[in-house]
N, C-alpha and C positions, 0 to 999 in steps of 0.2 A: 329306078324308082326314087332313088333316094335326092336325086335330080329335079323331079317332078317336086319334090317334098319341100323343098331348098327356093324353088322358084316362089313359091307361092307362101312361107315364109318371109322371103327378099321385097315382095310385092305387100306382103301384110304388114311388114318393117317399115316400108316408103310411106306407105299411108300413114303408118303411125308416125314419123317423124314428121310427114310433109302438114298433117292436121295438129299437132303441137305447137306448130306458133302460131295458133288461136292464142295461145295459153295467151302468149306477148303481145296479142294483138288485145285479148280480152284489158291485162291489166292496164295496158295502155286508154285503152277507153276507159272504165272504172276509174281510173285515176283523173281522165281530164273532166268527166262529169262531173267527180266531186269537186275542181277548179271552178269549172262553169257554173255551180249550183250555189258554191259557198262563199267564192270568192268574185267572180263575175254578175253572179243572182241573174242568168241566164241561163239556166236545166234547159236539158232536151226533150221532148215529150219522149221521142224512140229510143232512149237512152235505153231502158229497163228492156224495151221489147230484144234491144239488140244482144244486152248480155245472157237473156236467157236462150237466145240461138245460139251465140257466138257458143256457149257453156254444153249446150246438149248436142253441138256439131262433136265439138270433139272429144266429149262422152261416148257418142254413138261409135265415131270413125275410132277408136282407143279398142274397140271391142274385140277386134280379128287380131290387132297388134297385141293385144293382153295375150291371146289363145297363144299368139305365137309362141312367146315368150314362156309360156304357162304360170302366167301371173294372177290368172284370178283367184280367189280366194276358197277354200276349200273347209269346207265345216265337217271333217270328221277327222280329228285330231287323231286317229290312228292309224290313218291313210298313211305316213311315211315309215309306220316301222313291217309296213304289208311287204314283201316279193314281190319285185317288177312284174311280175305275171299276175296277182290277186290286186296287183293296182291295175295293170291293162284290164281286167276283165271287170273291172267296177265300172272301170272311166266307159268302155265301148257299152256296157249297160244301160249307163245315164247315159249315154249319147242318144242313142237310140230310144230309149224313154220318154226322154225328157228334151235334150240340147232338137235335136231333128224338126221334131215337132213344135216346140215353140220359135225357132228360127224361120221353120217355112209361114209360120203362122203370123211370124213381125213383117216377112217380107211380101206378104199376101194382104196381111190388113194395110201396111205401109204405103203400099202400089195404091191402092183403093184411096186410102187419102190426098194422097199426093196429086190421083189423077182428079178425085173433087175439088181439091185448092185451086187445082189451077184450072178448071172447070170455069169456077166461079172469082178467077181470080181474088182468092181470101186475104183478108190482111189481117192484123191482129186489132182483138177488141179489148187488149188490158187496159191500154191507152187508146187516146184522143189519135187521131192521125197515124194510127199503128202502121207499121211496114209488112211487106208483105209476106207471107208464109207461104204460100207454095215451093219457093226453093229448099225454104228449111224442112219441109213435111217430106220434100224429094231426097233427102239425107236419109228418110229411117229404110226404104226398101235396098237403097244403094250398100247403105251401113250392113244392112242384113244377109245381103250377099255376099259381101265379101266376108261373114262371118261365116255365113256357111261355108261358102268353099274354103276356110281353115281349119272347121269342124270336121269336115271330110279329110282332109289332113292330118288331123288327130285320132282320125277314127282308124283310119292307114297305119299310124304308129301303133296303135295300142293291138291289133294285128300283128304285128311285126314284134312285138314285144313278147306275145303269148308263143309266139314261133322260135324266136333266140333266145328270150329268158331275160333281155335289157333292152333298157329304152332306145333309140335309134339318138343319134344326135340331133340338135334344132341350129339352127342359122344362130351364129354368134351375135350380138350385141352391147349395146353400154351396159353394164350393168353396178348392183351397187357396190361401193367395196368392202371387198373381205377383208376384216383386220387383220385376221388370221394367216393370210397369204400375205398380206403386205407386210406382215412379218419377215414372213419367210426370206420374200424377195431382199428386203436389206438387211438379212442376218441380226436380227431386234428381236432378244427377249425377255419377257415379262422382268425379270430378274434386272436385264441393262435398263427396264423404262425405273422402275420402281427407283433404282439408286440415281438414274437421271434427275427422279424427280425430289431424291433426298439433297441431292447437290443442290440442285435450286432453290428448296428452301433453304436449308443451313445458308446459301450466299445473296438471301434476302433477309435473311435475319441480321447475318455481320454487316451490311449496307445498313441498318437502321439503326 
């Protein structure tokens, strides 16, 4: 099981990495527009239409790679001091409530637009000469599936959790750093930074 769990984290990870250098590819355009615009006095018409793709491609595709993670954000600030067990049974509640249902529901209205964009091959009407949307409207039923099937992942775990009493492990990744640990790891405490940092003023003061 916990194999099955692991693959489709690994696959929720790849998309997330692999749709992240939008991020580089976004600022890269954003920056040569404003070159083009301010300094060239040559603007794009598709400039704006593209950065609002390029921005909600990888909004959408971040969505299954957050769940991985368990990164999205949670509004009931008393949720970490619950038992691994009264947090399983809240999360697989909302799942089933709430997450199931409007998931089938993005990838159901999703399908439907995507299949009219490209019906009628749609382009965008912000601008003059807009570029086309049917690829981008083809991102939200795609995006949607692979959130579900994370979702059904999470719903697994929190199963699993009401069974053993703790959370199962999640596929490792970057994550951000812990002072606290990187403490640890080079034997640094609060006590060695504090006089670190008494040294260096007292030896910015005798320099002046």
């Amino acid at each position: 099981m916990n194999k099955l769990l692991f693959f489709v984290d690994k696959v929720s990870t790849w998309i997330g990495h692999a749709f992240a250098w939008l991020i580089l590819a976004l600022t890269l355009q954003i920056s040569w527009e404003v070159f083009s615009r301010y300094v060239l006095n040559a603007p794009n018409q598709w400039a704006f239409d593209l950065m609002i793709m390029m921005y909600g491609t990888v909004f959408m595709m971040a969505g299954a790679y957050t769940l991985a993670k368990n990164g999205h954000v949670r509004g009931d600030v008393l949720y970490g001091f619950f038992p691994p067990r009264l947090q399983a049974g809240l999360d697989l509640a909302l799942y089933f409530l709430f997450f199931i249902p409007g998931v089938v529901a993005l990838v159901w209205a999703g399908y439907t637009y995507a299949q009219e964009s490209w019906a009628i091959n749609e382009t965008s009407n912000i601008t003059a000469n807009g570029p086309p949307l049917y690829p981008f409207k083809t991102v939200i039923p795609i995006a949607g599936i692979f959130l579900l099937a994370q979702g059904l992942v999470e719903i697994v775990r929190c199963v699993i959790c009401l069974r053993n009493g703790e959370w199962p492990k999640r596929e490792e990744d970057v994550e951000e750093v812990d002072v606290d640990k990187l403490k640890q790891m080079v034997n640094v405490t609060d006590q060695d930074i504090a006089r670190s940092d008494e040294y260096i003023v007292a030896n910015n003061r005798g320099q002046k």
